[in-house]
N, C-alpha and C positions, 0 to 999 in steps of 0.2 A: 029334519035332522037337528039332532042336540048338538048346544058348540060347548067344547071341555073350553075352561078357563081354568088358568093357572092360579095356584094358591100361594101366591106371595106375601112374604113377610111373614108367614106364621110358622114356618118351621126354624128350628135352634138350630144354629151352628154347631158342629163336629166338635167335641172336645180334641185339642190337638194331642197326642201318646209320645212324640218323640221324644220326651225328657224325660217320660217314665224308665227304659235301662238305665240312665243315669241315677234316676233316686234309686234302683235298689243294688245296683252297685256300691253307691255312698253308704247303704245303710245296709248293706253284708262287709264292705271294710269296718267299718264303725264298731259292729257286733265283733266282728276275728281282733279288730285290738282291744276293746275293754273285756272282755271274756278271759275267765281266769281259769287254766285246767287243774291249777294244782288243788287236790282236795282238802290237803291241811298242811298249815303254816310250824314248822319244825322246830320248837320250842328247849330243846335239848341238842346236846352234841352224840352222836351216835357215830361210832366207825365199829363199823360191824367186822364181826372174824372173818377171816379166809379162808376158804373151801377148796379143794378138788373135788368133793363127791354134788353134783348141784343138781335140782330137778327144779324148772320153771313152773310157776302157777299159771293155771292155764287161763281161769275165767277172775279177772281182777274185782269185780264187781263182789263176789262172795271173799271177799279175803277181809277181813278186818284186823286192822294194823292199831299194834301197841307198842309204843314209843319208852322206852328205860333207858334212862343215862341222867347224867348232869345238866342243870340249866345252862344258857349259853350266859355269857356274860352282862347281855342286856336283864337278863330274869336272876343273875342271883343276889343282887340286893333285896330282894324279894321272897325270891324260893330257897335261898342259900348255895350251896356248893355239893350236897348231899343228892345220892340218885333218885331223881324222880320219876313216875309213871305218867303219860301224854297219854289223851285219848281223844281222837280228833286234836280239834284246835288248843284244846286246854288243859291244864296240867289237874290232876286226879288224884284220887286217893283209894288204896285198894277196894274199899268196899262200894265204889264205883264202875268196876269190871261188871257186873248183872246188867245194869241198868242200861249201859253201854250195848251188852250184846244185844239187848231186846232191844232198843233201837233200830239197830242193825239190822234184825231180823223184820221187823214188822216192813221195811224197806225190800225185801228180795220175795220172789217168787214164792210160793208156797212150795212149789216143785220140788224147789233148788234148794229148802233149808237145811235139808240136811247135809248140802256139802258145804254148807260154811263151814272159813277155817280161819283160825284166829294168828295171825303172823306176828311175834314176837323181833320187835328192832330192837334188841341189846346191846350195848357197847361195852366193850369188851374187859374197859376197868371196871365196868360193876359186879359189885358181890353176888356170889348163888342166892340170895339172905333173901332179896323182892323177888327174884325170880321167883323162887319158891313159892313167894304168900300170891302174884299173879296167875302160879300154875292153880294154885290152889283152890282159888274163886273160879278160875274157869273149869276145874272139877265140877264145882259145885253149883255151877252157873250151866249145867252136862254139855262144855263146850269139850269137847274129846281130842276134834281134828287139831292140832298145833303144829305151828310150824314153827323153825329160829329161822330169820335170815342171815344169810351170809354173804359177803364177795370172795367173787371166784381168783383162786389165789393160782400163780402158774407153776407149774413144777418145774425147780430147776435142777439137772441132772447133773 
């Protein structure tokens, strides 16, 4: 009869796990507070008109937002005090609208491009005068879908 003997010394010790929940709770806070949701930084002052008649955008992701109004006053030693056009983070000039929406576009579904829609943030001192030359581009840029935003304004009786 064969004697088993034991194999001592040559097996590792267990890596110990109990502090792992702890790293990846430290490092799911860590990520929720440097994580920035807002997608662009608002380089103009915009107070949008007031509405009764309103219909919500359903899917945010196909919406591309274009920002018209005055610089805030950090930017107009800069940009001036005249209305400018925002697209994303930085401030534009109309023949910028194309370039922009194909951006845009190359980012979304193939499915889904044709319900992009381009959201116009106006304020409400600005003249029809840039409207007009940003409706214009986005003609000719065959963005169709537009939208103006507005806040919902309450009726009082």
């Amino acid at each position: 009869m064969a004697k088993f003997s034991k194999k001592r010394g040559k097996a590792s010790p267990e890596v110990s796990t109990a502090s792992l929940p702890d790293i990846i709770f430290m490092l799911l806070f860590f990520f929720m507070v440097v994580t920035v949701l807002r997608d662009s930084e608002l380089k103009i002052t915009v107070a949008v008109p007031k509405a009764t008649e309103l219909t919500k955008l359903e899917e945010k992701s196909l919406v591309n937002y274009i920002y018209i109004g005055r610089p805030t006053k950090q930017y107009q030693a800069v940009y001036g005090t005249k209305p400018r056009i925002q697209l994303g983070d930085k401030f534009a000039v109309v023949e910028e609208i194309p370039l922009f929406l194909e951006q845009h576009k190359i980012k979304v579904n193939e499915a889904k491009r044709s319900r992009i829609t381009s959201s116009l943030r106006v304020d409400g001192e600005v003249t029809m005068g840039i409207v007009q030359d940003v409706k214009t581009q986005l003609r000719k840029a065959n963005q169709l879908k537009i939208n103006y935003s507005a806040g919902k304004r309450t009726e009082e009786l």
